[in-house]
mmCIF file of the N, C-alpha and C atoms, coordinates in Angstrom:
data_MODEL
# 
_entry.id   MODEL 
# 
loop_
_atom_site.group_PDB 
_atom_site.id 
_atom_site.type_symbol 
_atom_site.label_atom_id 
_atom_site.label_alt_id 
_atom_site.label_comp_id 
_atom_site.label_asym_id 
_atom_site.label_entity_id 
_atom_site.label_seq_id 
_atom_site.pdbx_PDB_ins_code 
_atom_site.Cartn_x 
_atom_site.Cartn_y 
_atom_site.Cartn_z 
_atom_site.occupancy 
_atom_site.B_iso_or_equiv 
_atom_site.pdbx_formal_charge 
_atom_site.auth_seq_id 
_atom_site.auth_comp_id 
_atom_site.auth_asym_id 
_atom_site.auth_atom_id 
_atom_site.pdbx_PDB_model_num 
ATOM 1   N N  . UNK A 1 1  ? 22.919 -4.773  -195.171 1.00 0.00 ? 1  UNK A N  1 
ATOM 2   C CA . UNK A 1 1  ? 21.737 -5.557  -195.400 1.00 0.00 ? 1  UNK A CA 1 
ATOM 3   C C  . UNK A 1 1  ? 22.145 -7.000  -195.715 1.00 0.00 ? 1  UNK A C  1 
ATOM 4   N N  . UNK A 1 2  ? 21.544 -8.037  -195.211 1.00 0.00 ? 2  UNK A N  1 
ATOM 5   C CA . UNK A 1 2  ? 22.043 -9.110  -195.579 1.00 0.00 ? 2  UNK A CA 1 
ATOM 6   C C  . UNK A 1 2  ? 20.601 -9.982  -196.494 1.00 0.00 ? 2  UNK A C  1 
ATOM 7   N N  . UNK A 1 3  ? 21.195 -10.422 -197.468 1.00 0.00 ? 3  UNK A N  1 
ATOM 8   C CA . UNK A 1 3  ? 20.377 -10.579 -198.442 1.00 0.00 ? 3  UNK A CA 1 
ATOM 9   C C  . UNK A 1 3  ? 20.133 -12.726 -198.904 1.00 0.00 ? 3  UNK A C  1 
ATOM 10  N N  . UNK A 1 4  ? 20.624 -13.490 -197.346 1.00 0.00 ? 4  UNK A N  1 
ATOM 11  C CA . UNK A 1 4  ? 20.418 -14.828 -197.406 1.00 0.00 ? 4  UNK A CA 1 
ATOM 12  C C  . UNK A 1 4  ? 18.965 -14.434 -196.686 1.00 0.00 ? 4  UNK A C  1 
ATOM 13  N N  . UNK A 1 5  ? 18.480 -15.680 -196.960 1.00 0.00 ? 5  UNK A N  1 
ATOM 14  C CA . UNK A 1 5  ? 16.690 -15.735 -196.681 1.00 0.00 ? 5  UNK A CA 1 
ATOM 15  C C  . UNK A 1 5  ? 16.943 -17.027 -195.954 1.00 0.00 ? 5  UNK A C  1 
ATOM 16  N N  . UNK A 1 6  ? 18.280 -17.926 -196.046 1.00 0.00 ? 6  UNK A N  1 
ATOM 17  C CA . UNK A 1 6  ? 17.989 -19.341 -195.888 1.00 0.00 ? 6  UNK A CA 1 
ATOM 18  C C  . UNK A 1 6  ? 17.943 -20.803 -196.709 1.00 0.00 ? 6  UNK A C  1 
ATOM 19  N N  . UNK A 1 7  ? 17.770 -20.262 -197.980 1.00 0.00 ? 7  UNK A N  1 
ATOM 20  C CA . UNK A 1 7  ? 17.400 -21.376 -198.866 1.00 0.00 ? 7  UNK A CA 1 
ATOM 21  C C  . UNK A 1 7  ? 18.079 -22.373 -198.498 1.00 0.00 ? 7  UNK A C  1 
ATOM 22  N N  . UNK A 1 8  ? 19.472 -22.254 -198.389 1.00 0.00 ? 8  UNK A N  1 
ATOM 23  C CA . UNK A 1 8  ? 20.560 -23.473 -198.007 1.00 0.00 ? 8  UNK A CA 1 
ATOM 24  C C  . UNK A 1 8  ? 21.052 -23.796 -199.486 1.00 0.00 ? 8  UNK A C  1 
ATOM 25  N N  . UNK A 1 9  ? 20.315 -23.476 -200.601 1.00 0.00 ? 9  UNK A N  1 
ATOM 26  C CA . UNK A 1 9  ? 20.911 -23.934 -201.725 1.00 0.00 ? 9  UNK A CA 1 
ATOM 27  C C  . UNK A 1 9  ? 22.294 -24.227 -202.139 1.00 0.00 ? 9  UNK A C  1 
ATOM 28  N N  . UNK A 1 10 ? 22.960 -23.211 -201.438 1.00 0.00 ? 10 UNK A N  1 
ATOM 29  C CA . UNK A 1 10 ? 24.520 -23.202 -201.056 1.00 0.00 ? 10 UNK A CA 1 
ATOM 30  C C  . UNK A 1 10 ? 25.252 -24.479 -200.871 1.00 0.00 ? 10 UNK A C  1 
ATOM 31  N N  . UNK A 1 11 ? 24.500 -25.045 -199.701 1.00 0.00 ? 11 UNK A N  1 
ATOM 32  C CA . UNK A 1 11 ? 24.725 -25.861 -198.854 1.00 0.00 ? 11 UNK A CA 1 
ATOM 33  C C  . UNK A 1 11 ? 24.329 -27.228 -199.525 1.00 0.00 ? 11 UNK A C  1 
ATOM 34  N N  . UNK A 1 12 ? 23.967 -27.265 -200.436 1.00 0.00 ? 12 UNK A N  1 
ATOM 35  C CA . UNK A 1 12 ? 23.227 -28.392 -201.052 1.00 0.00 ? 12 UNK A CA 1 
ATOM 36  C C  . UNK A 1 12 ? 24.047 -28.888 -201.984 1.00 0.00 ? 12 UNK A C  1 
ATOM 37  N N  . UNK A 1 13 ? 24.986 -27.553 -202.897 1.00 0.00 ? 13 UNK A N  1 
ATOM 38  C CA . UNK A 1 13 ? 25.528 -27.358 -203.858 1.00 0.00 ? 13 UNK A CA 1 
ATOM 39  C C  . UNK A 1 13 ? 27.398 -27.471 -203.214 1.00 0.00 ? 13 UNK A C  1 
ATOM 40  N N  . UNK A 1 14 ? 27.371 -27.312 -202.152 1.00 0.00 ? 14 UNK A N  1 
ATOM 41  C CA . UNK A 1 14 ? 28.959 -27.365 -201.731 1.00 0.00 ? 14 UNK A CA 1 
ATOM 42  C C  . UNK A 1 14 ? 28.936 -27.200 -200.224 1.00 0.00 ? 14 UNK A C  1 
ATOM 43  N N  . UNK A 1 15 ? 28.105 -28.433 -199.987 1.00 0.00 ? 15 UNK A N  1 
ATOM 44  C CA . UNK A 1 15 ? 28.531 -29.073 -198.571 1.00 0.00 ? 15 UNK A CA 1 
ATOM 45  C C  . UNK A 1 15 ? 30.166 -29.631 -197.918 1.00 0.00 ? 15 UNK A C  1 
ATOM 46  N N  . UNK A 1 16 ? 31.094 -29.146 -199.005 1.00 0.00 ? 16 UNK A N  1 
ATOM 47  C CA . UNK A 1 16 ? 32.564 -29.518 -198.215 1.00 0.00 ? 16 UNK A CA 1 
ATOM 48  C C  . UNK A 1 16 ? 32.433 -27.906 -197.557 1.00 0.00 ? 16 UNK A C  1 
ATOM 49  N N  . UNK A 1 17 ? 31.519 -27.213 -197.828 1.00 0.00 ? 17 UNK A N  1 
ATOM 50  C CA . UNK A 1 17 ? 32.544 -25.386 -197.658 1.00 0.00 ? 17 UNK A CA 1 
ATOM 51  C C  . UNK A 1 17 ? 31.465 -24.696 -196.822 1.00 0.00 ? 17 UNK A C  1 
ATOM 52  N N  . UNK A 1 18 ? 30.283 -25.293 -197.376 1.00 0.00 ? 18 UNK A N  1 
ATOM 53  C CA . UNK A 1 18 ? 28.981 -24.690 -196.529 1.00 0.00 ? 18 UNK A CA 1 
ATOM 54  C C  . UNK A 1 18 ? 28.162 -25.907 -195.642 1.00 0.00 ? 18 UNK A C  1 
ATOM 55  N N  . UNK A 1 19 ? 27.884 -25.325 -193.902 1.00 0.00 ? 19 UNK A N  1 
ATOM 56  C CA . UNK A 1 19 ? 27.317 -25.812 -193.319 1.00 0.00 ? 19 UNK A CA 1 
ATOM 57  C C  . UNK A 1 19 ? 26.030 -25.040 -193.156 1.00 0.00 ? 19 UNK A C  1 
ATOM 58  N N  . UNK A 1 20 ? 25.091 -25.492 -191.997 1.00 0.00 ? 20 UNK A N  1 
ATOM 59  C CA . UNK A 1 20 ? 24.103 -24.774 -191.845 1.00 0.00 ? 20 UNK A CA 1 
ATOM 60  C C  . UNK A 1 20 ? 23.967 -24.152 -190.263 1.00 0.00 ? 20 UNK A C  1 
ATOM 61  N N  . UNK A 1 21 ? 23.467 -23.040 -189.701 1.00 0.00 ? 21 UNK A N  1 
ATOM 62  C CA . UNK A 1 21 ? 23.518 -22.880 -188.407 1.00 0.00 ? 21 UNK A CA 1 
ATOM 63  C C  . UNK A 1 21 ? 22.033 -23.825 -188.032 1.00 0.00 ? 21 UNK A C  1 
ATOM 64  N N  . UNK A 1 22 ? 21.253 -23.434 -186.732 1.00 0.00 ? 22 UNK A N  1 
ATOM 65  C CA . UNK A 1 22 ? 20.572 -23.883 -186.442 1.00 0.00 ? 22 UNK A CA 1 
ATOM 66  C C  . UNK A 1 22 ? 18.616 -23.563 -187.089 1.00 0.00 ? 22 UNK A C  1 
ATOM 67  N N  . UNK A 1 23 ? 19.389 -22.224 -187.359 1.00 0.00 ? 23 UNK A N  1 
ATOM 68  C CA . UNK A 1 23 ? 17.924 -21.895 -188.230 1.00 0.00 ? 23 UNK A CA 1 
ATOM 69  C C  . UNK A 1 23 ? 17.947 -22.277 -189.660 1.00 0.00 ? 23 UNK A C  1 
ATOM 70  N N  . UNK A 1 24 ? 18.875 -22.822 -190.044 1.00 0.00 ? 24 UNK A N  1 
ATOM 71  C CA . UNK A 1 24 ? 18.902 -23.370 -191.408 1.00 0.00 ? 24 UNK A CA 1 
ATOM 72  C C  . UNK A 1 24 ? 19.763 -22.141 -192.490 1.00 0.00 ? 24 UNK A C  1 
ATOM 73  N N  . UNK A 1 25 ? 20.524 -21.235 -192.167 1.00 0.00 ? 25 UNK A N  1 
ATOM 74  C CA . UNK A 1 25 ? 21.475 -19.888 -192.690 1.00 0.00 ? 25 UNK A CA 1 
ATOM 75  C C  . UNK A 1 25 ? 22.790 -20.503 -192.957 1.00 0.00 ? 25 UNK A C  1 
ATOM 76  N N  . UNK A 1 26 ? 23.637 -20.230 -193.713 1.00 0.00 ? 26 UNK A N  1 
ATOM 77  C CA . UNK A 1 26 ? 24.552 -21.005 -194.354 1.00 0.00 ? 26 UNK A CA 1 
ATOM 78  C C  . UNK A 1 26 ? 25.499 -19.767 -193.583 1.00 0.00 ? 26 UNK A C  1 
ATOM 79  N N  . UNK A 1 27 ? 26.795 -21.018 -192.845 1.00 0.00 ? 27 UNK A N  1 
ATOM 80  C CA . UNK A 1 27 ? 27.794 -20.655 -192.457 1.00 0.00 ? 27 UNK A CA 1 
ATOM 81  C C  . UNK A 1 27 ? 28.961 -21.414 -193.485 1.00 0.00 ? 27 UNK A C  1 
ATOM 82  N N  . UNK A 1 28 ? 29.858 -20.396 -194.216 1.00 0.00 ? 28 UNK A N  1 
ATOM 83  C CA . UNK A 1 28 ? 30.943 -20.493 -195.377 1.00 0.00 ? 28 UNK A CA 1 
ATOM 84  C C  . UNK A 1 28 ? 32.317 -20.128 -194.828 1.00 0.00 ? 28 UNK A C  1 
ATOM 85  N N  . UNK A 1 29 ? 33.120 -21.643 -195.191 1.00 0.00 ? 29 UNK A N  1 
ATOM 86  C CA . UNK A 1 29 ? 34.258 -21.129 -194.953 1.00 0.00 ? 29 UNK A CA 1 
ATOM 87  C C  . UNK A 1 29 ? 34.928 -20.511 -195.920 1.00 0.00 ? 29 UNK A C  1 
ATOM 88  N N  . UNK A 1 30 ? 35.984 -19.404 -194.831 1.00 0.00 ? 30 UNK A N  1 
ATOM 89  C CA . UNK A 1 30 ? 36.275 -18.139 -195.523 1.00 0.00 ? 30 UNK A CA 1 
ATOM 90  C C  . UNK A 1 30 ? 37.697 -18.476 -196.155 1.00 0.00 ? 30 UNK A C  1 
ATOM 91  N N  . UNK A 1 31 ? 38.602 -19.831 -196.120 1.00 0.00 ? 31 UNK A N  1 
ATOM 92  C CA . UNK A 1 31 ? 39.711 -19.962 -196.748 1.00 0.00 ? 31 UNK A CA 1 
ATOM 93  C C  . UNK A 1 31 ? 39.509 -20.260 -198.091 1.00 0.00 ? 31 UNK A C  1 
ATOM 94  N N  . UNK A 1 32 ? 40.580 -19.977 -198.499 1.00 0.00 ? 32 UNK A N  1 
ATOM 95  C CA . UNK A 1 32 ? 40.793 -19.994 -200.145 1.00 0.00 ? 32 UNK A CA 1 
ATOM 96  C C  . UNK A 1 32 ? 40.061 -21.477 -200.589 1.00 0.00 ? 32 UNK A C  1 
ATOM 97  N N  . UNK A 1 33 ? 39.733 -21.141 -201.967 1.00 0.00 ? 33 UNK A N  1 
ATOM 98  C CA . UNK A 1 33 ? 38.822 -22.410 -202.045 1.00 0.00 ? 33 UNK A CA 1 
ATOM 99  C C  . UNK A 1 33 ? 39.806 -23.257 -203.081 1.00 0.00 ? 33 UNK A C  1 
ATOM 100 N N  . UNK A 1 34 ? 40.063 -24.719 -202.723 1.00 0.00 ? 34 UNK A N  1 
ATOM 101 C CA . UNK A 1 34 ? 40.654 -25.719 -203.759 1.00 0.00 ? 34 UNK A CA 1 
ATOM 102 C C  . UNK A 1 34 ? 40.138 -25.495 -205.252 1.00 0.00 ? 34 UNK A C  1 
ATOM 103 N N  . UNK A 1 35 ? 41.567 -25.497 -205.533 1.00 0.00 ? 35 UNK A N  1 
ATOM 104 C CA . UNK A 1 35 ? 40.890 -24.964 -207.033 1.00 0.00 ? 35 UNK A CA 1 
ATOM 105 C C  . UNK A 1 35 ? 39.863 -26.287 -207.753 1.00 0.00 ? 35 UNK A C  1 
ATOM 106 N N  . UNK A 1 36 ? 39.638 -27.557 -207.283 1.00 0.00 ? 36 UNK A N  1 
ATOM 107 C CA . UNK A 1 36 ? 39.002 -28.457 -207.178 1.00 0.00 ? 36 UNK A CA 1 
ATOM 108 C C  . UNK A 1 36 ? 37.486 -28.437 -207.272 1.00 0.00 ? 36 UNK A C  1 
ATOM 109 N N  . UNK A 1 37 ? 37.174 -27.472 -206.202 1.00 0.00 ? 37 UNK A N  1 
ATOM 110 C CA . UNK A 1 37 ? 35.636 -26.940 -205.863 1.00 0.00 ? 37 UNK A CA 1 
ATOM 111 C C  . UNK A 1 37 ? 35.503 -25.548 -206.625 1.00 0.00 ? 37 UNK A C  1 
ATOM 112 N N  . UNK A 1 38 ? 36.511 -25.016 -207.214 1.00 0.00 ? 38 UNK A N  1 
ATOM 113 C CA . UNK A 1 38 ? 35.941 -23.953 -207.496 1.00 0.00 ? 38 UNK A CA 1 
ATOM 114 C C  . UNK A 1 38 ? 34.302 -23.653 -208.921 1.00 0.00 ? 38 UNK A C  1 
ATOM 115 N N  . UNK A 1 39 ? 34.678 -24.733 -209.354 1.00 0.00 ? 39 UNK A N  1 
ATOM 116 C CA . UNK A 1 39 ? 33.542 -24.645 -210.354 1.00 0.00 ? 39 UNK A CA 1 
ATOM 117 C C  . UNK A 1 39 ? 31.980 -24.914 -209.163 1.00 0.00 ? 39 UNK A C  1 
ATOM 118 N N  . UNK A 1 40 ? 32.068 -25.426 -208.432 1.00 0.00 ? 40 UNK A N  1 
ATOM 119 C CA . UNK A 1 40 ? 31.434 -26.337 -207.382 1.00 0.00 ? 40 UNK A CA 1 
ATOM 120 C C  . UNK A 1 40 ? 30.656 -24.869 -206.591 1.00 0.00 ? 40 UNK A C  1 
ATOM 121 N N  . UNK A 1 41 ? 31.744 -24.020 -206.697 1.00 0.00 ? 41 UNK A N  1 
ATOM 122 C CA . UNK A 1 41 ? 31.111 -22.640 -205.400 1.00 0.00 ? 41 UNK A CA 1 
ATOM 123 C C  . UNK A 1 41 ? 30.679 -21.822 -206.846 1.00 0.00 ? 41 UNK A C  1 
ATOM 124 N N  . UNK A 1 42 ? 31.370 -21.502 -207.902 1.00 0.00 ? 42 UNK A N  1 
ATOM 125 C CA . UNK A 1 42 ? 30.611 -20.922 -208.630 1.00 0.00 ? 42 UNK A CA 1 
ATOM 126 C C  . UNK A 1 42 ? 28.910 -21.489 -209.362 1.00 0.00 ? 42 UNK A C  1 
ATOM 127 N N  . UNK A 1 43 ? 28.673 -22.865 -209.184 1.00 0.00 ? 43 UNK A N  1 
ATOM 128 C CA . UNK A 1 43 ? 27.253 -22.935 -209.401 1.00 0.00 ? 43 UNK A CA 1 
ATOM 129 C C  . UNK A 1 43 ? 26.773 -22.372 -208.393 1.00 0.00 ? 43 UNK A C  1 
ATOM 130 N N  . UNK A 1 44 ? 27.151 -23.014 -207.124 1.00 0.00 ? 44 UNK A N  1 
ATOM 131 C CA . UNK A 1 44 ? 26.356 -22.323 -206.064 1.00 0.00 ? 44 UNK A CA 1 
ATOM 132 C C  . UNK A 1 44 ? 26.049 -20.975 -205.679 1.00 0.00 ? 44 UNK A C  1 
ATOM 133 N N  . UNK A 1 45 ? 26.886 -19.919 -206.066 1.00 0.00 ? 45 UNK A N  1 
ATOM 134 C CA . UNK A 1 45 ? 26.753 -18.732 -206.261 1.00 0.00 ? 45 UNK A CA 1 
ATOM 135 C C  . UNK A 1 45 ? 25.407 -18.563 -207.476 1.00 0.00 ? 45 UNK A C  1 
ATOM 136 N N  . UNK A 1 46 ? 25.823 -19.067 -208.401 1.00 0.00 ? 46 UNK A N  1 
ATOM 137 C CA . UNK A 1 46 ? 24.400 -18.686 -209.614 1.00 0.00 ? 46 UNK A CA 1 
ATOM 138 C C  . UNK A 1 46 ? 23.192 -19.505 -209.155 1.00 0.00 ? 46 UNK A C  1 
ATOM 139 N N  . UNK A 1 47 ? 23.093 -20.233 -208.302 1.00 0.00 ? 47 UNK A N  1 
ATOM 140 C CA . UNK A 1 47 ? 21.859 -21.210 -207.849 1.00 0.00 ? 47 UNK A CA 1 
ATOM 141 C C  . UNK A 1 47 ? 21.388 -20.366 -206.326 1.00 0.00 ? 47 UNK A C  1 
ATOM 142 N N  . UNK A 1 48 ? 22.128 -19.259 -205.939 1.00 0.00 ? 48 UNK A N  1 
ATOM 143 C CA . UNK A 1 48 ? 21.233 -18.374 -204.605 1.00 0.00 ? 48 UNK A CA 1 
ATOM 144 C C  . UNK A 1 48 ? 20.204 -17.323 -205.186 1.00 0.00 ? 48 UNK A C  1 
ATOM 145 N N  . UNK A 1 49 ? 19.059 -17.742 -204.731 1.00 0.00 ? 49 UNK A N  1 
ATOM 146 C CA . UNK A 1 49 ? 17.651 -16.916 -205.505 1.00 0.00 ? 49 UNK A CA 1 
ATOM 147 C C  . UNK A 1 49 ? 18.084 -15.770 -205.056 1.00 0.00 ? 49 UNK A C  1 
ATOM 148 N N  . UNK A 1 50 ? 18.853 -14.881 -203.971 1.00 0.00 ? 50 UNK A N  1 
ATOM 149 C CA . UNK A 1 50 ? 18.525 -13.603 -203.418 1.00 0.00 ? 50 UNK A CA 1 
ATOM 150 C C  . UNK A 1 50 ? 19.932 -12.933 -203.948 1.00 0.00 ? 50 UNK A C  1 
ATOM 151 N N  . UNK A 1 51 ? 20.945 -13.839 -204.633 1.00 0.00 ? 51 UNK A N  1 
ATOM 152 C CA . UNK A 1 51 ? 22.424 -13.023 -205.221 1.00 0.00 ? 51 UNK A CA 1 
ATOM 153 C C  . UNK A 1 51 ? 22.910 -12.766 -203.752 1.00 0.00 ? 51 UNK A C  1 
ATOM 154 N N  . UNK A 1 52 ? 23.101 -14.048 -202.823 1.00 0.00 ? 52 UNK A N  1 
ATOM 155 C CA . UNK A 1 52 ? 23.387 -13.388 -201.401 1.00 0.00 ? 52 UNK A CA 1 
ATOM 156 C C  . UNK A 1 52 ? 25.036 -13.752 -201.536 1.00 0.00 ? 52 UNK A C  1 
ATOM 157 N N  . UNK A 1 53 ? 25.336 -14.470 -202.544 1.00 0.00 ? 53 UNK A N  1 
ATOM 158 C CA . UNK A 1 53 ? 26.880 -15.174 -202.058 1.00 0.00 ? 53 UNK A CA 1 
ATOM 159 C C  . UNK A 1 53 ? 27.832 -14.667 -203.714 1.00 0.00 ? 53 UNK A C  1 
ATOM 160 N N  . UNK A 1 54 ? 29.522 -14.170 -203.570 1.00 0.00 ? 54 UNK A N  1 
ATOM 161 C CA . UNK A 1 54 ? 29.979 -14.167 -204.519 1.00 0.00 ? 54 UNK A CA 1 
ATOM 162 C C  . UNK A 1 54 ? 31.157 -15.168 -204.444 1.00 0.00 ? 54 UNK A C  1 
ATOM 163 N N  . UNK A 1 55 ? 31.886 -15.408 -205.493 1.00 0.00 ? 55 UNK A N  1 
ATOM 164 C CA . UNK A 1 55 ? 33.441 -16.243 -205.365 1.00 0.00 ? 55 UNK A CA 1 
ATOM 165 C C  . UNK A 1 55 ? 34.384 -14.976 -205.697 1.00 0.00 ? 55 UNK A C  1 
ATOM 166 N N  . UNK A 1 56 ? 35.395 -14.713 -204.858 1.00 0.00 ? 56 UNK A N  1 
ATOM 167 C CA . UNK A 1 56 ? 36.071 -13.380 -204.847 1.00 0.00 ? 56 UNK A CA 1 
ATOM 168 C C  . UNK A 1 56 ? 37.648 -13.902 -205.696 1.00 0.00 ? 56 UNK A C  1 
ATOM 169 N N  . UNK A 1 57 ? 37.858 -15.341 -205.997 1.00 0.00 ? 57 UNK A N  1 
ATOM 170 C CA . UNK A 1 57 ? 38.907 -15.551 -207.140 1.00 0.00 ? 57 UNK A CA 1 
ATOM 171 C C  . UNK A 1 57 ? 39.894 -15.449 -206.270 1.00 0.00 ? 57 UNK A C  1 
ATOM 172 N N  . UNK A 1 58 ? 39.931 -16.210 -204.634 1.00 0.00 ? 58 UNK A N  1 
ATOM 173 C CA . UNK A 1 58 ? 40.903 -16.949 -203.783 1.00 0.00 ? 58 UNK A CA 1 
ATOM 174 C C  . UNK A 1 58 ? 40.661 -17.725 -204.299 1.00 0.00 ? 58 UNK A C  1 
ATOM 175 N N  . UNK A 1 59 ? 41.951 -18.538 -204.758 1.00 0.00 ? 59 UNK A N  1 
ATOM 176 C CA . UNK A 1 59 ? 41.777 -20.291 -204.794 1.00 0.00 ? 59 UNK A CA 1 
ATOM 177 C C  . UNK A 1 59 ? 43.178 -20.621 -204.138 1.00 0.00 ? 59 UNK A C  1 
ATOM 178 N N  . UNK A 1 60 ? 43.377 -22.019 -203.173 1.00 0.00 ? 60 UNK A N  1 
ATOM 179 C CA . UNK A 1 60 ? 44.612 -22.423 -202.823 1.00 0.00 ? 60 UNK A CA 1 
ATOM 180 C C  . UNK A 1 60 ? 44.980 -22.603 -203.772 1.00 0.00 ? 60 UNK A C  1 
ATOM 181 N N  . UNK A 1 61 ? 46.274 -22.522 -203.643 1.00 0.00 ? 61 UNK A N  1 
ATOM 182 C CA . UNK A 1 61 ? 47.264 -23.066 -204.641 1.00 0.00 ? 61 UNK A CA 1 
ATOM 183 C C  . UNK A 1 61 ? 48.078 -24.472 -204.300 1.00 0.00 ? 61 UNK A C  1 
ATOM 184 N N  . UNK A 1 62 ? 48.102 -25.326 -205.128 1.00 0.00 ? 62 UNK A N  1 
ATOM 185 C CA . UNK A 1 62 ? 48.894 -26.534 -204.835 1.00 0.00 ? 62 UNK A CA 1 
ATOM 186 C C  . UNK A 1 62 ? 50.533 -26.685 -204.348 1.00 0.00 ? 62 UNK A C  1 
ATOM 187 N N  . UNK A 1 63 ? 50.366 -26.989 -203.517 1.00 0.00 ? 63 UNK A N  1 
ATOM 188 C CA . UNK A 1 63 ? 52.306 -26.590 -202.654 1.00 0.00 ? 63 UNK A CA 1 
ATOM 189 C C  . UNK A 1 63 ? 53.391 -28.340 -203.407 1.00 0.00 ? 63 UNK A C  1 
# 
C-alpha cells in the first residue's frame, strides 16, 4: 500500500534529496544522506500528514 497522497511536504522541507514527478509525488534519493541534511530529512519525515516517509540511519560518512 503506498501511503504518499502527494502533499510534496517532503519536497518543500528537503529539496536537495526530494524532487517531484509530474503529478506532484515525491521522487527520494535513495543514497546515504549527508550527515548535514540529516536533521533536514528527519523534519520532513515528522511534517508527512500520511507517515508515508522514514530515515533508516544511512548517513555518508566523511572520507
Amino acid at each position: 500500500m503506498i501511503k504518499c497522497v502527494g502533499h510534496a511536504s517532503c519536497f518543500e522541507l528537503l529539496p536537495e534529496r526530494v524532487s517531484l514527478d509530474e503529478w506532484g509525488y515525491p521522487i527520494i534519493e535513495t543514497d546515504p544522506l549527508p550527515s548535514g541534511l540529516v536533521s533536514h530529512a528527519r523534519r520532513a519525515v515528522a511534517a508527512c500528514p500520511t507517515l508515508a516517509l522514514r530515515v533508516d540511519g544511512k548517513v555518508a560518512r566523511k572520507r
